[in-house]
VEXLUMKOL-116199 format. One record per residue (C-alpha): residue in three letters; z, y, x. Coordinates in steps of 0.02 Angstrom, whole numbers, plus 50000, padded with zeros to 5 digits. Layout:
<rs>
ALAZYX...
</rs>
This chain:
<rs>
UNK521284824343789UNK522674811543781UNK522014791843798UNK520584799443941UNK520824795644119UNK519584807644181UNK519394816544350UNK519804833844392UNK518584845944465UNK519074863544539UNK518004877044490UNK517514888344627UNK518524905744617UNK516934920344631UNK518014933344730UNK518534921844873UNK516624916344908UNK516114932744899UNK517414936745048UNK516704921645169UNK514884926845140UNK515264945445205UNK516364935045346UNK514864925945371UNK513584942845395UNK514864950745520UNK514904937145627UNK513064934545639UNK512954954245662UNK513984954745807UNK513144940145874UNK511274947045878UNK511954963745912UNK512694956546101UNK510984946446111UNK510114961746096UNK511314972446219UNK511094955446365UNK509024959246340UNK509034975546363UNK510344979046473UNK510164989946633UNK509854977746794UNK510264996846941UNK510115008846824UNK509645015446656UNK508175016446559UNK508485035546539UNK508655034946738UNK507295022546762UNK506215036346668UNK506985049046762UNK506405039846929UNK504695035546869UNK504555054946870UNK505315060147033UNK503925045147112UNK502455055146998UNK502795071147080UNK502885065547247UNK501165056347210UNK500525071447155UNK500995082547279UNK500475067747411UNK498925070447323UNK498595090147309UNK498965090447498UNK497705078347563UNK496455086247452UNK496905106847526UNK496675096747712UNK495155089047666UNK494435104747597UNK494995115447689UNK493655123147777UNK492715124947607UNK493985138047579UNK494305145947769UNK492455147747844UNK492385144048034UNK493725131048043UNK493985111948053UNK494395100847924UNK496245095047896UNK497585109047919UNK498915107547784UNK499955124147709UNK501315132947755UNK503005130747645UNK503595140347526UNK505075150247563UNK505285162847444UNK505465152347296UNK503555162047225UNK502615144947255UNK501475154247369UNK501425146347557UNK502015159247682UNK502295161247866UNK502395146047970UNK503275152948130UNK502955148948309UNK501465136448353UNK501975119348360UNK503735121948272UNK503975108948120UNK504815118147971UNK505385114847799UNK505305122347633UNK504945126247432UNK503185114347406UNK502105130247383UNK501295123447212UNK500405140247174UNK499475138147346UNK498745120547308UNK498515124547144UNK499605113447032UNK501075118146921UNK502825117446973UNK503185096947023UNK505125091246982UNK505985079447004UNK507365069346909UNK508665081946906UNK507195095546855UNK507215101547050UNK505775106947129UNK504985096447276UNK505365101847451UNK504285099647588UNK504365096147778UNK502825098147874UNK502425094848069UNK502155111448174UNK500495103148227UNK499805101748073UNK500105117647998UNK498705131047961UNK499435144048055UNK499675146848179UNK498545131948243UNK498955120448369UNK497935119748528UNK496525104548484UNK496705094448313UNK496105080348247UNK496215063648197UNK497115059348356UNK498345071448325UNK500335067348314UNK501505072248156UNK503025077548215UNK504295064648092UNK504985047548112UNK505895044547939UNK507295031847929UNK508365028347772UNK510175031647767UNK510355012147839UNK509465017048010UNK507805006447955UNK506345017348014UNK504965017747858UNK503935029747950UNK503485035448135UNK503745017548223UNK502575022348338UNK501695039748389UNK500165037348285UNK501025035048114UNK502165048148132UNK501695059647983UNK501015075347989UNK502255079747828UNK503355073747709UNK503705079647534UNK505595077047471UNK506525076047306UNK508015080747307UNK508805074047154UNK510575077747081UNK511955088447165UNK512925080047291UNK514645084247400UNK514795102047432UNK513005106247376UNK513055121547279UNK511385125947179UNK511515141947047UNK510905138546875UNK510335153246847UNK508355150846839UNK507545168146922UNK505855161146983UNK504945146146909UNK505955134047034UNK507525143947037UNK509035140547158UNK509415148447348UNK508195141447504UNK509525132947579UNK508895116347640UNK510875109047635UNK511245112647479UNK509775101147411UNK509345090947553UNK510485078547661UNK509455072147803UNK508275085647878UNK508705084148040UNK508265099848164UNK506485104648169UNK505805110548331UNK504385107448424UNK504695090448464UNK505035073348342UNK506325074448196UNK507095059648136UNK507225064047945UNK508445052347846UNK508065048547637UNK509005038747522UNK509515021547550UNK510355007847427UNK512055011647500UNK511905029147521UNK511305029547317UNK513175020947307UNK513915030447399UNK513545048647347UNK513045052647517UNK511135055147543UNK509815053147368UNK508395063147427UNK506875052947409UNK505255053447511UNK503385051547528UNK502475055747673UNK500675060847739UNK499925053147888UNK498295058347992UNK497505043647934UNK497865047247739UNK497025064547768UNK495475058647888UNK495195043447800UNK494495056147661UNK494055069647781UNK492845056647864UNK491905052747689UNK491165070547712UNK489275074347721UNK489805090647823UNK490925080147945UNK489645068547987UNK488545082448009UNK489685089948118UNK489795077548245UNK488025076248237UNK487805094448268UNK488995091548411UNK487855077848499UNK486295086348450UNK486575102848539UNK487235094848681UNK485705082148707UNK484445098248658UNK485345108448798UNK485545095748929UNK483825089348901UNK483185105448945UNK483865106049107UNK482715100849249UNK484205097449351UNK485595090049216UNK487505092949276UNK488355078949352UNK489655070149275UNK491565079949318UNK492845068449354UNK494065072849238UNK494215075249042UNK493155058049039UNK491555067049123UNK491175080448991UNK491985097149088UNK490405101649179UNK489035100049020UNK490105109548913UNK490205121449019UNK488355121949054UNK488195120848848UNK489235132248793UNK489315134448565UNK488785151348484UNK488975148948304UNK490895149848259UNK490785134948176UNK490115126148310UNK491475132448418UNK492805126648315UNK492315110448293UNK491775108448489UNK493515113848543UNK494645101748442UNK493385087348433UNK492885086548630UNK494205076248655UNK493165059348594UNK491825065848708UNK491285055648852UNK489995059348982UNK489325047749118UNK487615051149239UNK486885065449316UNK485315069749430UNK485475051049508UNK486035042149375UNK484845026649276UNK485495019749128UNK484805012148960UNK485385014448772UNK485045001648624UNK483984989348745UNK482515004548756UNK481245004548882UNK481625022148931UNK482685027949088UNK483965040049058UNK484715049549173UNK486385050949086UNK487425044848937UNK488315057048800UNK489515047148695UNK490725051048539UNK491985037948544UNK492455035748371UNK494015033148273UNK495495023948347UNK495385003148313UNK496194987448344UNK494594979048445UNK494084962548422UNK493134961348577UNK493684962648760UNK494764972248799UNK495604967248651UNK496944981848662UNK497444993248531UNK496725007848570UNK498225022748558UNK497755041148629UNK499595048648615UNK499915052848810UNK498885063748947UNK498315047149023UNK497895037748874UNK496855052148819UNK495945054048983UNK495825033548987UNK494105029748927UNK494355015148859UNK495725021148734UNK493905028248665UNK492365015848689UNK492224999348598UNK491384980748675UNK490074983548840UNK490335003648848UNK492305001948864UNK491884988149007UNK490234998649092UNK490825015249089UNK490415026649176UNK489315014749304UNK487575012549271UNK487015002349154UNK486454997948981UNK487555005348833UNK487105003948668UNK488085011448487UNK487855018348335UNK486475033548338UNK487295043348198UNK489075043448125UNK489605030047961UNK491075034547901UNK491125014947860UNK490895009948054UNK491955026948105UNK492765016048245UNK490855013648319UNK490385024348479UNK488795035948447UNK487705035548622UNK486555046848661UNK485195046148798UNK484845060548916UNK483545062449010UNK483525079749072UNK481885088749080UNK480595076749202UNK479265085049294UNK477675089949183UNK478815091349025UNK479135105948920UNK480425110848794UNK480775124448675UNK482255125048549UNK483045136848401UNK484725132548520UNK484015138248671UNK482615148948654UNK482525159148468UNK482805175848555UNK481265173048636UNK480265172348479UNK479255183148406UNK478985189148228UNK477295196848152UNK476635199547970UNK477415211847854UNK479005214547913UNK480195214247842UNK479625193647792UNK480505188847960UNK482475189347992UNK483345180048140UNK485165176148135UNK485595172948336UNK487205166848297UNK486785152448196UNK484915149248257UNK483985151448114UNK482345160248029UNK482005166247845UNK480135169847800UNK480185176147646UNK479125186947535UNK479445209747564UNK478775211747382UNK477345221347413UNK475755214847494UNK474465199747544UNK475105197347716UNK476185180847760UNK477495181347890UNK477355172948062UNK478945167448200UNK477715162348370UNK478385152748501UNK477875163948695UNK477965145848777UNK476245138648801UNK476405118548786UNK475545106148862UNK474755095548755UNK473055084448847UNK473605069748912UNK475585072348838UNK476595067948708UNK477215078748556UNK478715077048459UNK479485092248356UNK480735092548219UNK481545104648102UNK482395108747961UNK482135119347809UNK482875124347639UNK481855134847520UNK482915150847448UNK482665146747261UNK482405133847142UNK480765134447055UNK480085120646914UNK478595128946859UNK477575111546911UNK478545102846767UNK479115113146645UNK477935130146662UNK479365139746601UNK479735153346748UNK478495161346859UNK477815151146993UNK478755154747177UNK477205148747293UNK476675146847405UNK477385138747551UNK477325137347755UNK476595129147863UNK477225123448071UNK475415127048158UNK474735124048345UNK473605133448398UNK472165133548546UNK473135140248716UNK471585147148813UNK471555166048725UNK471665178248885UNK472935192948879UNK472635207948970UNK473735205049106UNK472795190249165UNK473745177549079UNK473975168848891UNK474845175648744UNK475735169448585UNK474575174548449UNK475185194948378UNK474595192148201UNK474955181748046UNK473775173847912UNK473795179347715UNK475435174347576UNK473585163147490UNK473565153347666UNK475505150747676UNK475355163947831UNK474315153147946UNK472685158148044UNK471285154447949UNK469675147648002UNK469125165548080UNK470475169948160UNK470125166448332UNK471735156948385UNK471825146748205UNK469785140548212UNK470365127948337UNK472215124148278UNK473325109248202UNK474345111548048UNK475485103547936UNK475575112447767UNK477225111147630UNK476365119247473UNK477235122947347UNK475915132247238UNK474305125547157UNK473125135747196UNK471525130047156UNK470245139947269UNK471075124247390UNK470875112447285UNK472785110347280UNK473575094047173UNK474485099347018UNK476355097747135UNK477065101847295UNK476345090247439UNK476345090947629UNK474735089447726UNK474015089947896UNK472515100947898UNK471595109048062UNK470485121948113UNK471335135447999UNK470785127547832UNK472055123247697UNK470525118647589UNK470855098647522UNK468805100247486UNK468335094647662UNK469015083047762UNK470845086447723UNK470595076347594UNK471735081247417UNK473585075147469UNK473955057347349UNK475655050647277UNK475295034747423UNK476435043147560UNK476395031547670UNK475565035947824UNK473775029747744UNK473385046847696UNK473255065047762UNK474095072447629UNK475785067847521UNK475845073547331UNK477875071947319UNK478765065647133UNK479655075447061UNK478225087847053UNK479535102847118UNK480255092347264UNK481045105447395UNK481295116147261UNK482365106547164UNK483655114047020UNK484755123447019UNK484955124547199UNK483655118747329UNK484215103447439UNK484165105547647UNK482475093247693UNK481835089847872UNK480065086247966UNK479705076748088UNK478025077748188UNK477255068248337UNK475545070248408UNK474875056548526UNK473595061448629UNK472235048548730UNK471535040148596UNK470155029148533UNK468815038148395UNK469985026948260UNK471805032148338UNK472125011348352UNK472555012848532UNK473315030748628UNK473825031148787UNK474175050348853UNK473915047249005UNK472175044848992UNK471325059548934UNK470545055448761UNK469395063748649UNK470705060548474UNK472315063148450UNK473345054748323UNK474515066748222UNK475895058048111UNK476995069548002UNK478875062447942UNK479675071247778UNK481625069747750UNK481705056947885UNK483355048947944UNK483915047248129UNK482355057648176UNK482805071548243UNK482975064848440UNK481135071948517UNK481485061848675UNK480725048548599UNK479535041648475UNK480225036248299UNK480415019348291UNK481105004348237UNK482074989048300UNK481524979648458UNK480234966048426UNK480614956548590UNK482014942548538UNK482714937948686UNK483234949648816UNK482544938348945UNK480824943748914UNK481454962548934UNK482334966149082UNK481714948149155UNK483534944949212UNK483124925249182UNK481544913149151UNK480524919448976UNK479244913948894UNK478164927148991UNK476524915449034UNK475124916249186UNK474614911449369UNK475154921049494UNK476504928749378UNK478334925649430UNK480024931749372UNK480874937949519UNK482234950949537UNK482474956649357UNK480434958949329UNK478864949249308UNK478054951349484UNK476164947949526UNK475254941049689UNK473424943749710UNK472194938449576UNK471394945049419UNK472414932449295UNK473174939249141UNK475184936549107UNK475484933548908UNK477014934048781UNK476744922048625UNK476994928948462UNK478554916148427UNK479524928148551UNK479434941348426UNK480264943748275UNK478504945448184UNK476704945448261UNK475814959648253UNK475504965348085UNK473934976848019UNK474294992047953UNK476064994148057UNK475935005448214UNK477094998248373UNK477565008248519UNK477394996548670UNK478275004748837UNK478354996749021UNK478845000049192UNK477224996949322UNK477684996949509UNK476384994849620UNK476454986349809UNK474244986049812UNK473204998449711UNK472204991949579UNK472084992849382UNK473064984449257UNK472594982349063UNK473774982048913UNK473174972048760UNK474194968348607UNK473494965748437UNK471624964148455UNK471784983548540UNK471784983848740UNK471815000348848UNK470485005148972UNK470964999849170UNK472485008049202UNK472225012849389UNK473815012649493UNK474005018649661UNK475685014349757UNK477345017149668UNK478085017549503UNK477415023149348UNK478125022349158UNK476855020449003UNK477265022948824UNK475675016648716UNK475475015848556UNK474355001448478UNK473714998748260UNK473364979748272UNK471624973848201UNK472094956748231UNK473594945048277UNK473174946348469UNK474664943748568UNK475264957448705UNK474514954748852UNK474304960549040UNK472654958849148UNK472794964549323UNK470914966249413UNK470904955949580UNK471634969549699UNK473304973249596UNK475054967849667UNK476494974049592UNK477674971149457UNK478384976049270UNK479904977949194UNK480954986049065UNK479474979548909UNK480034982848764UNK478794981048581UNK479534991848442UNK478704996448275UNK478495013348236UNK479315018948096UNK478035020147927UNK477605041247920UNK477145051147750UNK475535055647837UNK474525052247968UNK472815059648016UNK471585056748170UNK471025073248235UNK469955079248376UNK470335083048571UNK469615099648565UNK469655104448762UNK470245122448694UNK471825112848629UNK472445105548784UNK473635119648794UNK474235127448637UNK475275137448565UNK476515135348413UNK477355145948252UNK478085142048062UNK477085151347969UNK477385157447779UNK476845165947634UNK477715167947459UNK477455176947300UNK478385189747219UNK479005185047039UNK479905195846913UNK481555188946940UNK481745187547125UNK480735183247293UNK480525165247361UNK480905162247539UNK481385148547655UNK482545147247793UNK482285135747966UNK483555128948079UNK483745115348211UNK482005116048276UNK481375107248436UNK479835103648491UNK479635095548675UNK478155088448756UNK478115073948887
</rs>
């Protein structure tokens, strides 16, 4: 308007700020779109290969995996053999494992999935795995010995020359599995699929670093950083040592029980021997028992020949060591040396068993005093059974042969000798694996009987027997009612020893009891009227005033009646009763398959009309019976069961220093407490033990006694003392058992003519029974006879029965 002065303002134009906003959106576009492409970008690789990878490690994992489990298996699936063997390759391309060649040879193939059944593993480029495996660890054909000190035949480097694998003999691996990932060079691999893997058997064209397998090590090259580069080598690997299998191998009931079996029979045999074999000089001492002690059962054998290795043997006819700190002298020592370890006690060595000599070096085997002692005289001590958490720890076992006045019989030694009566066909041997079956013929009253022809000394000895049983079927008809009861049980039964034969001499009994009385001799019978039993019913049957559930029970004199003074069994199994009423009602019978159980039985004879004090070597008018069911550790008869050593110091053991042994005219001298002339008493306070004695607890209280002047010597120890025990010149060994009434310490009282002196004391606790009961001396019973004994009913849907193994019964 003319006359105004007023300012101008431009208008924004709508098209051109349009154009810088879209301006504006691409910018900020591309910017977050190169943020996003810096977070997730690829570091090596990738992600689609990092995936890729992932899988090629899962395979191998799981073919690590499926291979330790067929070796730790594998006798679950091939009876008669040893734990560990892996499978031969694939070389068909069928994923079946097939011949392995020449024994020893390392080879290399297809992983044979089918075998280890598990589907077809790949890798990243969809291969299938390959697999390279150590000719000593393949299943066939076997290598000489094998076990967990066995070599793999592999040291595996990467394509740099660092060694992953195999530094040293022991962690060479027994295989090792192999991707072989994309085509590389000159490899040529057809693409046209005809088996599940596909492709030729041509380790080159999938694999760059197998090296040449023979018999001795291959140095087998996988992928390394620069070789990934490079194109020149991208197999990958995983490998399986001895330790990855036996580590799982070792976690094994069976195992354990295997090396158990292996001591056992050896310490059964050799104990048996009045004259035990001297230690051999080579193969660490073991040459000559084995020999003497040769395996039956295939199993057995199997596990002898490629375990005997970790055997050690030291002692013979001369020989006087101890084991644990016991009392008693053992003529010999049988050890297992356990699994390879890095000691930490002298001698602090590694201990490696690759070579000749290292495996014929003892101490590459023995841990602490044993790898020091051995094989001198001494005192070892070790574990008694095998942990497979202390699997390093040496297993000792004492052996004492057979001493004069002792008697042995054994499944392992003497079950041909046995003899079967009842109605046959209740009783079936099997020679090869040392066991009995009584079971029921289905037709009939009669039980079935398996006698022992050895008569056994029993006045003025020791008895110790175990066993083993399983019954055939399960059967819970005590709690639930709802199948027909599969009584009635078995019973192990001694009986009198003084029944004339007509050739002048003594016989096993020829005849068995009823199924009602579990096959033993009943009350007229005239071997069971004077007899010793210990019952496992597993039928109520009330004429015997049976509980309402199975129970063990010692009864005598051919009566299985709880009426009289059997006394009905109780659920207080604890060695305060004569019989045990088990919970669950159906125990070893158990559902749906019965469970392997053991007894234990000891019979002390020499003792007072309570059974507070025995001593066999006085002859008594009682004898104390005490019955162990599914004990632990128990099944060594040498010696009672018992617990640890009461005695703290060792001092007041083996007297190797001043104690705090107490009395005039009592001295330690020369590793024992020696006496001069006078009737004073010697005395060890209670604070030397780790408890005074204790009411209700039975201790086992053994000593050495050598005499220089006759005389008599008593043994006291909680409120309980023996009768004189007259010495004449020389040594003597005592084993007593005491039941404290008070807190009396343990105590020696010499009369005034006795000079001598005592070593070796040792106090141990005996180890709480199910049952114990206080029986008669009957003068008929001083020699007796023995049998298992058993009688079952027939039910509509199959016959009970029960099967024995591993028995031993020895006297001393």
């Amino acid at each position: 308007m003319p006359g105004h002065n007023l300012p101008y303002v431009r208008h924004p134009n709508p098209r051109r700020q349009r154009q810088r906003g879209v301006a504006l959106l691409l910018v900020l576009f591309v910017v977050i779109t190169l943020g996003l492409a810096f977070f997730f970008r690829p570091t090596d690789t990738s992600s689609a290969n990092s995936v890729r990878e992932r899988l090629t490690e899962d395979s191998l994992a799981q073919a690590k995996d499926a291979l330790i489990g067929f070796a730790a298996t594998y006798r679950d699936t091939h009876p008669n053999q040893v734990f560990g063997y892996l499978p031969c390759t694939d070389t068909d391309n069928d994923g079946v494992a097939d011949t392995c060649g020449l024994k020893d040879v390392s080879l290399a193939g297809r992983l044979p999935w089918k075998t280890l059944g598990i589907s077809a593993l790949r890798d990243s480029a969809s291969e299938c795995l390959w697999y390279a495996l150590s000719g000593r660890a393949k299943d066939t054909p076997k290598t000489d010995i094998f076990n967990w000190d066995t070599l793999g035949q592999f040291i595996v480097q990467d394509a740099s020359g660092a060694t992953l694998a195999g530094a040293v003999a022991h962690d060479r691996p027994f295989a090792v599995l192999l991707a072989p990932r994309a085509v590389l060079g000159v490899q040529s691999r057809p693409s046209t699929v005809i088996t599940e893997c596909g492709g030729t058997n041509v380790s080159t064209d999938y694999l760059e670093g197998l090296g040449v397998l023979g018999t001795g090590d291959t140095t087998l090259v996988v992928a390394s950083a620069d070789s990934l580069r490079s194109g020149t080598n991208n197999d990958s690997g995983l490998w399986i040592t001895s330790k990855d299998i036996f580590d799982r191998v070792k976690q094994r009931s069976d195992f354990k029980n295997d090396v158990e079996a292996l001591l056992n029979d050896l310490v059964i045999c050799l104990n048996s021997m009045a004259v035990i074999p001297a230690a051999s000089v080579t193969n660490k001492g073991t040459d000559n028992i084995i020999a003497a002690c040769p395996t039956v059962s295939p199993t057995k054998t199997s596990f002898s020949s490629n375990w005997k290795e970790n055997l050690l043997y030291a002692g013979g006819p001369s020989g006087i060591f101890t084991v644990n700190s016991g009392a008693a002298s053992c003529k010999a020592v049988l050890i297992f040396g356990g699994e390879r370890a890095n000691r930490t006690v002298a001698p602090l060595v590694p201990q490696t068993r690759s070579t000749i000599a290292e495996k014929n070096d003892p101490t590459m085997y023995l841990e602490g005093v044993n790898a020091t002692l051995f094989p001198a005289n001494g005192a070892y001590a070790g574990a008694t059974l095998f942990s497979p958490s202390a699997a390093s720890a040496d297993i000792v076992r004492c052996i004492t042969g057979l001493p004069a006045g002792a008697t042995q019989v054994s499944f392992a030694q003497n079950l041909p000798s046995f003899t079967s009566t009842g109605a046959i066909p209740t009783v079936t041997t099997d020679t090869t694996e040392k066991t009995v079956v009584i079971s029921d013929n289905g037709s009939g009253t009669a039980g079935g009987c398996f006698w022992s022809p050895t008569r056994i000394p029993l006045d003025g000895k020791t008895l110790r027997a175990y066993y083993e049983y399983q019954f055939s079927f399960a059967d819970t008809f005590a709690t639930s009612g709802a199948i027909a009861d599969r009584g009635n049980g078995f019973t192990f039964q001694l009986v009198r020893g003084d029944i004339p034969n007509g050739s002048g001499g003594f016989s096993q009994p020829d005849t068995c009891g009823t199924e009602s009385n579990l096959g033993a001799l009943n009350t007229s019978d005239i071997w069971g009227s004077l007899s010793y039993i210990v019952e496992t019913d597993i039928r109520r049957n009330a004429s015997q005033n049976d509980p309402s559930g199975n129970h063990t029970a010692i009864m005598i004199n051919g009566s299985l009646n709880h009426s009289g003074s059997g006394g009905t069994p109780t659920t207080a199994c604890n060695g305060t009763t004569n019989g045990c009423l088990f919970n669950p009602a159906n125990t070893f019978e158990e559902s749906p398959a019965p469970l392997t159980h053991n007894q234990r039985i000891e019979i002390h004879t020499g003792c007072n009309s309570t059974c507070t004090r025995c001593d066999p070597k006085i002859i008594g008018t009682y004898a104390k019976i005490s019955t162990w069911v599914d004990c632990t550790d128990c099944n060594d008869v040498v010696a009672d069961l018992l617990d640890s050593e009461q005695i703290t110091l060792q001092a007041n053991r083996d007297f190797s220093a001043p104690g705090d042994w107490s009395g005039t005219n009592w001295s330690v001298v020369s590793n024992s407490l020696n006496h001069t002339v006078g009737a004073t008493p010697a005395s060890l306070p209670n604070s030397a033990l780790t408890a005074p004695p204790a009411t209700g607890t039975s201790y086992r209280i053994d000593f050495v006694i050598d005499t220089t002047t006759a005389g008599a010597i008593s043994i006291a120890f909680g409120g309980n003392s023996t009768l004189p025990l007259n010495q004449s010149v020389g040594v003597a060994s005592y084993n007593l058992q005491f039941d404290p009434t008070s807190a009396t310490p343990l105590t020696l009282t010499p009369d005034a003519n006795w000079v001598g002196n005592i070593s070796r004391v040792s106090v141990k606790p005996v180890r709480p029974p199910k049952i114990n009961r206080c029986v008669v001396s009957n003068p008929e019973m001083s020699q007796v006879f023995f049998g298992l004994t058993g009688g079952f009913l027939s039910t509509p849907d199959t016959v009970q029965g029960v099967t024995f193994k591993n028995l031993i019964l020895r006297t001393d």
